[in-house]
N, CA, C and O atoms as CSV, one atom per row, in Angstrom:
chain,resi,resn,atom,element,x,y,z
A,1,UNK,N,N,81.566,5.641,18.941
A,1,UNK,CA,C,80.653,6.324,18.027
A,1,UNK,C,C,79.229,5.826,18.275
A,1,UNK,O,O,78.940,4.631,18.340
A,2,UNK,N,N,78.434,6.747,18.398
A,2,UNK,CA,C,76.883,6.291,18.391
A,2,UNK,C,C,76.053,6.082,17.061
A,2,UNK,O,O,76.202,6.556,15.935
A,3,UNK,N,N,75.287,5.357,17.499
A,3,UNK,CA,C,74.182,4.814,16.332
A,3,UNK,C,C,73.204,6.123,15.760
A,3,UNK,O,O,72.939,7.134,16.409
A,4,UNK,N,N,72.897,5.912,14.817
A,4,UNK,CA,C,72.020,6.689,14.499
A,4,UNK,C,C,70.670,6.723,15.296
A,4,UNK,O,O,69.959,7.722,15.179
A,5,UNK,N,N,70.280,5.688,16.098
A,5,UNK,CA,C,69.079,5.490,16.940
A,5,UNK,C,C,69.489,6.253,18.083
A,5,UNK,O,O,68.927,7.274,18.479
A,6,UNK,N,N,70.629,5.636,18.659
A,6,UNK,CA,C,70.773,6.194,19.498
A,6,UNK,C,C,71.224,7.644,19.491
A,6,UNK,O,O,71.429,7.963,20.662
A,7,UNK,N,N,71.424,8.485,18.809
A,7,UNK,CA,C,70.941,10.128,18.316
A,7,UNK,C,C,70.086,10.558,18.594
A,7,UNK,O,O,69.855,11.541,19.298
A,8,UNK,N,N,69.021,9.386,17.701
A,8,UNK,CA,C,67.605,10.352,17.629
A,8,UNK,C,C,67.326,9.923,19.153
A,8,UNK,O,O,66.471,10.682,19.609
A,9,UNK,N,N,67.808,8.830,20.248
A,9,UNK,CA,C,67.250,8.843,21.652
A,9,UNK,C,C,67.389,9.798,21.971
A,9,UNK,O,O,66.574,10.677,22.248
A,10,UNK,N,N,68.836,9.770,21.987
A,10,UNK,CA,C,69.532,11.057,23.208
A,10,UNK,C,C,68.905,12.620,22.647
A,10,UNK,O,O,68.831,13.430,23.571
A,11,UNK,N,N,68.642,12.928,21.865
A,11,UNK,CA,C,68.190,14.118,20.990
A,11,UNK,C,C,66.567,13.744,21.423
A,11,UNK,O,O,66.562,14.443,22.436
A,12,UNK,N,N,65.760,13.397,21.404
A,12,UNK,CA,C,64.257,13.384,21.401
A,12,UNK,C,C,63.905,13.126,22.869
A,12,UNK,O,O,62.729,13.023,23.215
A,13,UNK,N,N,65.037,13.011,23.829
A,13,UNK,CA,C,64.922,12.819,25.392
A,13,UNK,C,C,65.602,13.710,26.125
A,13,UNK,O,O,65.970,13.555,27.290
A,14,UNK,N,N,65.786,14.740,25.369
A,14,UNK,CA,C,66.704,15.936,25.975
A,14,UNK,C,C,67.880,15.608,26.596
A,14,UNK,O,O,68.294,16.343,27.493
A,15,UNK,N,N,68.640,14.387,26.193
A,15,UNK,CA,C,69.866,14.441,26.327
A,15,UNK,C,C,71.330,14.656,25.930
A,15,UNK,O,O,72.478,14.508,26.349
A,16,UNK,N,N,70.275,15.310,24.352
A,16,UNK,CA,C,71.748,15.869,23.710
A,16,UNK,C,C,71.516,17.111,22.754
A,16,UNK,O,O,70.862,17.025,21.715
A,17,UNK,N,N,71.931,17.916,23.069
A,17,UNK,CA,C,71.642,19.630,22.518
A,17,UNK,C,C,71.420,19.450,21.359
A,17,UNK,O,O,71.611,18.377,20.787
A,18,UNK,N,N,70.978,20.484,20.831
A,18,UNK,CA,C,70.303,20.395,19.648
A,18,UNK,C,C,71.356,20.938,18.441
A,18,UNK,O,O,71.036,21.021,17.256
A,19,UNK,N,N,72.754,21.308,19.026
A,19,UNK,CA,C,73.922,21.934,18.114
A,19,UNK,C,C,75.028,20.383,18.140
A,19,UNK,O,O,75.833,20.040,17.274
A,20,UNK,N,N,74.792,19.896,19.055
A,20,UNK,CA,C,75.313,18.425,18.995
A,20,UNK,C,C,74.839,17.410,18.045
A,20,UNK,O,O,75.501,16.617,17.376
A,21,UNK,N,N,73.737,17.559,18.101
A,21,UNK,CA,C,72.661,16.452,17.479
A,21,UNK,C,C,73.128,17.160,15.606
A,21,UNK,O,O,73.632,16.507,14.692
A,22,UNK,N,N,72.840,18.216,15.598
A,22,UNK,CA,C,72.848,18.935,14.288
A,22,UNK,C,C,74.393,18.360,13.825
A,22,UNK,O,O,74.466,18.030,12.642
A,23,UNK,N,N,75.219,18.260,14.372
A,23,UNK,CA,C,76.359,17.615,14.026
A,23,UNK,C,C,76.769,16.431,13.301
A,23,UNK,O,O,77.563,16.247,12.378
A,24,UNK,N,N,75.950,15.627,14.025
A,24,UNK,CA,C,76.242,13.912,14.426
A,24,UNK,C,C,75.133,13.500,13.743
A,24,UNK,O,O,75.243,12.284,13.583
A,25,UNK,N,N,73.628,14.103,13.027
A,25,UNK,CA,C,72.263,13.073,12.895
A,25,UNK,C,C,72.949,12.782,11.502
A,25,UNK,O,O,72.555,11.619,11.409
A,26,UNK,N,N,73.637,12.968,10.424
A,26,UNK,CA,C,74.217,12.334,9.471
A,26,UNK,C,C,73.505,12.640,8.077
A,26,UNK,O,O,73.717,12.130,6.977
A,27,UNK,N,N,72.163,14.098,8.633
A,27,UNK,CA,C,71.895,15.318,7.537
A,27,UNK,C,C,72.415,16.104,7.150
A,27,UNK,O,O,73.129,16.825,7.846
A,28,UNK,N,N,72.222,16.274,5.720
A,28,UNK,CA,C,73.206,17.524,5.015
A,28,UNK,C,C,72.564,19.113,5.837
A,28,UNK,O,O,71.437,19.259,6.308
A,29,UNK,N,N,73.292,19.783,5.815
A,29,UNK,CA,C,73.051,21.592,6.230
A,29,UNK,C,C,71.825,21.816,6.059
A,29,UNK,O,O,71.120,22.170,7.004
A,30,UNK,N,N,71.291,21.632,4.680
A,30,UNK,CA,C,69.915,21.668,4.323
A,30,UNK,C,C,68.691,21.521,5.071
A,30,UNK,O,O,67.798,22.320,5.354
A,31,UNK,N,N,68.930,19.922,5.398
A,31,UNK,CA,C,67.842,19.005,5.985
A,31,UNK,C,C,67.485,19.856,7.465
A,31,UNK,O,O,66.398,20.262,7.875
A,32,UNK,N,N,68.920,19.954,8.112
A,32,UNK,CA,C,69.192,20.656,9.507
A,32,UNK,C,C,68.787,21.579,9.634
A,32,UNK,O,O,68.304,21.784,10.747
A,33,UNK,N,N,68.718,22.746,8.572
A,33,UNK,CA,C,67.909,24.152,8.215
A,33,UNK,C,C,66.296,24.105,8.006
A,33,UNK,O,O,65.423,24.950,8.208
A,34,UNK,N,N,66.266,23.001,7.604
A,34,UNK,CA,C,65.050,23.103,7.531
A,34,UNK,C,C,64.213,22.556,9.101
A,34,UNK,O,O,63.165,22.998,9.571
A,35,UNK,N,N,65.042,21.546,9.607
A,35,UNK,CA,C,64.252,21.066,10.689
A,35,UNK,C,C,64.399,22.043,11.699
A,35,UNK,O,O,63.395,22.078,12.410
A,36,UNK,N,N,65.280,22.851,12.030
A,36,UNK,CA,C,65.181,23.446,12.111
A,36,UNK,C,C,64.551,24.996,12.740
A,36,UNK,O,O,64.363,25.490,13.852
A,37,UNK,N,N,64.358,25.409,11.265
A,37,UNK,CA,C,63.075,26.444,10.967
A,37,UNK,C,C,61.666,25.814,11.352
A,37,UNK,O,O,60.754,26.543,11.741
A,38,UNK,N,N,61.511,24.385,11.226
A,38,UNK,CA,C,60.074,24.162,11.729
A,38,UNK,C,C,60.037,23.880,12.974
A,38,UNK,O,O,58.927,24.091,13.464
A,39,UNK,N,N,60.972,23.403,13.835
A,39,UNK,CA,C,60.821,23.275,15.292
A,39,UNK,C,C,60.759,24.435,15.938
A,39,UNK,O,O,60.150,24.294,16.998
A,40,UNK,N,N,61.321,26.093,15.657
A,40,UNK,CA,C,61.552,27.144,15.823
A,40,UNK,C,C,59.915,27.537,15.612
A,40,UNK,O,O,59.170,27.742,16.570
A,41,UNK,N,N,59.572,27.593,14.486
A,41,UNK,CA,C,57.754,27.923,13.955
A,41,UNK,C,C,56.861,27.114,14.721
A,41,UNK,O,O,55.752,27.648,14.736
A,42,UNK,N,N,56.894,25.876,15.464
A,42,UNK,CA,C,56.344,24.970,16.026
A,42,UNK,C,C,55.836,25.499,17.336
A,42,UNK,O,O,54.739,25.326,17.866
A,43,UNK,N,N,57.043,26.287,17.799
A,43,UNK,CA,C,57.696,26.450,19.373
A,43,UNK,C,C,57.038,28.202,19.581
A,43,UNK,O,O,56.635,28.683,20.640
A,44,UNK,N,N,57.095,28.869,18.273
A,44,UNK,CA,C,56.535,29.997,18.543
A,44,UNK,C,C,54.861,30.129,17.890
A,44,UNK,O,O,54.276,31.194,18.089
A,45,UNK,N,N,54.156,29.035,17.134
A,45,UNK,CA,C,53.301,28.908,17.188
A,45,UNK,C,C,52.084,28.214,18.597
A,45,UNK,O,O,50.876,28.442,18.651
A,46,UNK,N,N,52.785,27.482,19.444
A,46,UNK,CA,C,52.831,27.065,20.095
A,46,UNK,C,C,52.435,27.792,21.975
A,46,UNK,O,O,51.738,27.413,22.916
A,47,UNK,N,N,53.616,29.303,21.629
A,47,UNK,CA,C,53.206,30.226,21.981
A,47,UNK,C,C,52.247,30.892,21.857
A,47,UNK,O,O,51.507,31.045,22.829
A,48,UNK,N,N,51.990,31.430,20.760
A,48,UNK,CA,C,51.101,32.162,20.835
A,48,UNK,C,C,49.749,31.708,20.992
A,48,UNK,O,O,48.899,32.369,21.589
A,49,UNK,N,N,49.447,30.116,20.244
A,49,UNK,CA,C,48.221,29.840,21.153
A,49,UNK,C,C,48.105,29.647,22.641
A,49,UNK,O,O,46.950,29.442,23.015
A,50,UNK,N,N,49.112,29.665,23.663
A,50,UNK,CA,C,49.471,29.942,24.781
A,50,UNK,C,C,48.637,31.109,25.114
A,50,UNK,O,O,47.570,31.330,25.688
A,51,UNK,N,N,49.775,31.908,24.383
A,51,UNK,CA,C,49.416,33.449,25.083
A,51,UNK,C,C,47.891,34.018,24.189
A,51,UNK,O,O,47.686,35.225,24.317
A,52,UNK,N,N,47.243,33.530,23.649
A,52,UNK,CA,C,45.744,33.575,22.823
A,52,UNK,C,C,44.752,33.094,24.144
A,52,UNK,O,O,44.025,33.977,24.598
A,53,UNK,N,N,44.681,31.588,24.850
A,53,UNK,CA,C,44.317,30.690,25.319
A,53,UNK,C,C,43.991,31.810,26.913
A,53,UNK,O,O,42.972,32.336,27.361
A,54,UNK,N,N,45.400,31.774,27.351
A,54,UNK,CA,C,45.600,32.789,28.369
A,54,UNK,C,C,44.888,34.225,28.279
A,54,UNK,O,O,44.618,34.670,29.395
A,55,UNK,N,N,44.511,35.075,27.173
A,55,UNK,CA,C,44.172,36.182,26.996
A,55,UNK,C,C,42.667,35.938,27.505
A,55,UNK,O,O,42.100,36.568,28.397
A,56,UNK,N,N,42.045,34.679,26.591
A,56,UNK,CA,C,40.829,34.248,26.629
A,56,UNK,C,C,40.247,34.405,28.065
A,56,UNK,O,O,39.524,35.317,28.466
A,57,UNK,N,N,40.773,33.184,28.847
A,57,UNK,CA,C,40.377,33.115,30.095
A,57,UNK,C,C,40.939,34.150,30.942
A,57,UNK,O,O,40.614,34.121,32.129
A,58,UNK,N,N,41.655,34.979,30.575
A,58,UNK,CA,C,41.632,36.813,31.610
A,58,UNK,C,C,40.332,37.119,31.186
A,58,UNK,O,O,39.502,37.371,32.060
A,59,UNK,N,N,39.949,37.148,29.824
A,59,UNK,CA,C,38.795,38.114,29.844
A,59,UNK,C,C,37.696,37.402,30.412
A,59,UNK,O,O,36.656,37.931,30.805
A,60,UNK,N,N,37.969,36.148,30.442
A,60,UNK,CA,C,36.598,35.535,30.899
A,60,UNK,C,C,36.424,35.469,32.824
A,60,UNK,O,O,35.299,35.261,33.280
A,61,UNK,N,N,37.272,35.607,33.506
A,61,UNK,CA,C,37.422,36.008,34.568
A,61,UNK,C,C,37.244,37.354,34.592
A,61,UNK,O,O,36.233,37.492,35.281
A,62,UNK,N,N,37.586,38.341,34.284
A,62,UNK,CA,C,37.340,39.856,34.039
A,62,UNK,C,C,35.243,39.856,34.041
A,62,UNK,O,O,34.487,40.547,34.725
A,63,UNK,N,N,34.975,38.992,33.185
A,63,UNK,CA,C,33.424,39.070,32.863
A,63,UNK,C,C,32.701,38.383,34.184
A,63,UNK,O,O,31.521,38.675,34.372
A,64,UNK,N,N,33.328,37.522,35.065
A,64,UNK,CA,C,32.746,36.996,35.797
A,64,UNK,C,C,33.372,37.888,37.189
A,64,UNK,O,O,32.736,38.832,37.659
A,65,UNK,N,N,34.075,37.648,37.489
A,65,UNK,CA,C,34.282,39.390,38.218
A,65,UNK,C,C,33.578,40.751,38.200
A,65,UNK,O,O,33.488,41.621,39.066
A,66,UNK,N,N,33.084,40.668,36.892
A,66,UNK,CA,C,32.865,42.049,36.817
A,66,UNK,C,C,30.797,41.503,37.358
A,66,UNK,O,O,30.192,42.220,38.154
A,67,UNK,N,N,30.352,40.668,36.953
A,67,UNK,CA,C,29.529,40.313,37.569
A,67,UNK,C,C,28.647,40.106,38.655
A,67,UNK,O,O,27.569,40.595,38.991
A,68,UNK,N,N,29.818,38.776,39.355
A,68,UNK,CA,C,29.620,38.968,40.785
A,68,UNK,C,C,29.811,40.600,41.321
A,68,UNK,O,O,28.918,41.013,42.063
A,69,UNK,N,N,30.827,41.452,41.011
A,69,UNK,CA,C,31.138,42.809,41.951
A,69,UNK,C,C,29.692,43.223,42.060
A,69,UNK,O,O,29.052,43.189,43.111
A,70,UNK,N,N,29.143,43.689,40.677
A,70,UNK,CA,C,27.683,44.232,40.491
A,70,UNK,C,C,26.436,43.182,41.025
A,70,UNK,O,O,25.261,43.526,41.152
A,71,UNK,N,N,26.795,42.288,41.209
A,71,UNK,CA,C,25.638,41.153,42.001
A,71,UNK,C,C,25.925,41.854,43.084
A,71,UNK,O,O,25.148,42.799,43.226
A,72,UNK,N,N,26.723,41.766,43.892
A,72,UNK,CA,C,27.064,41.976,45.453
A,72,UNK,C,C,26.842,43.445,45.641
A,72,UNK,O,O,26.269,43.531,46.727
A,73,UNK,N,N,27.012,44.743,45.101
A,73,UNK,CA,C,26.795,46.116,44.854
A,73,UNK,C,C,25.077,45.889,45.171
A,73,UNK,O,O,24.546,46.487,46.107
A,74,UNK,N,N,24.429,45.112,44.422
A,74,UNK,CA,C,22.922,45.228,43.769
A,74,UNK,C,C,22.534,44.937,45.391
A,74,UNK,O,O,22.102,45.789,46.167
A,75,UNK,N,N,22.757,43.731,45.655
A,75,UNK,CA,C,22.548,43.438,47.463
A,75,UNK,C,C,22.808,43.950,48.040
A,75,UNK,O,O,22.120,43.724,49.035
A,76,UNK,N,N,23.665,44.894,48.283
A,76,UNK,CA,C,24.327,45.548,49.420
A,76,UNK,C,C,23.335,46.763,49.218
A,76,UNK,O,O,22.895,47.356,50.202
A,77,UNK,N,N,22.944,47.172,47.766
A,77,UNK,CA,C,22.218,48.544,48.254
A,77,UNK,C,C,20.725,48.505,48.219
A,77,UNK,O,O,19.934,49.374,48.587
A,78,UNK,N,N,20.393,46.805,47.476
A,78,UNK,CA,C,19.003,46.709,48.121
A,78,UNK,C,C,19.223,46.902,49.464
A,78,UNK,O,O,19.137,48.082,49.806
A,79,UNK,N,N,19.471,46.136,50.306
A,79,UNK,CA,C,19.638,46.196,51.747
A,79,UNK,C,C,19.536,47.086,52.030
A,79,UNK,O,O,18.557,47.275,52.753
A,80,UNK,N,N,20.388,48.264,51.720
A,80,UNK,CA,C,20.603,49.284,51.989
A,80,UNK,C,C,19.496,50.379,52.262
A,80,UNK,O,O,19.476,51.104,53.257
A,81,UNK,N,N,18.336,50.393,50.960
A,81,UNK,CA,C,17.006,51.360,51.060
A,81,UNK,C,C,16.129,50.160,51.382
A,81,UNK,O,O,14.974,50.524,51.162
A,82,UNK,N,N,16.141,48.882,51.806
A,82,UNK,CA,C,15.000,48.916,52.719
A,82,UNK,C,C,15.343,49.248,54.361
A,82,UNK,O,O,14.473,49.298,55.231
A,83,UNK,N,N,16.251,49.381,54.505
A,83,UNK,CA,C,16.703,49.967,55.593
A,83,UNK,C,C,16.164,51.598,55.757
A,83,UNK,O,O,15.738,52.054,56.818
A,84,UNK,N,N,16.274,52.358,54.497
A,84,UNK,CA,C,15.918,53.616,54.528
A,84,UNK,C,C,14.759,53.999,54.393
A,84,UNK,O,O,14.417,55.167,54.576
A,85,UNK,N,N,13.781,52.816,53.960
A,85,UNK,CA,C,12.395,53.155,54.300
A,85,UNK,C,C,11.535,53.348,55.245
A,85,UNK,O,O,10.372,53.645,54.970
């Protein structure tokens, strides 16, 4: 039988599933429901500042892209009419 420490090791070092651990940590249903629901809210909050973070810097590449293209356009067709003068 394992220790209660050694639970929370093997559980907080990814060595013991989280339907195992829910078994064996020596919390009522409750406690387990609740921890739960916040590691679940943690994990998808977590996400979405992910996918927020990520949105950010597309658009901010999009703006600097869209930049340089029209920098390099602007040169290419200066060039272009002093050539045609």
């Amino acid at each position: 039988m394992l220790t209660q420490s050694q639970i929370e090791y093997l559980h907080d070092n990814g060595l013991m599933p989280d339907w195992a651990y829910y078994q064996q940590n020596g919390k009522t249903a409750q406690e387990n429901y609740v921890s739960q629901k916040r590691k679940i809210n943690e994990e998808m909050l977590s996400k979405l500042r992910a996918k927020k973070e990520e949105a950010e810097l597309e658009k901010e590449i999009e703006e600097q892209v869209g930049k340089a293209v029209e920098k390099a356009l602007d040169e290419l067709l200066s060039d272009f009419e002093k050539k045609m003068k």
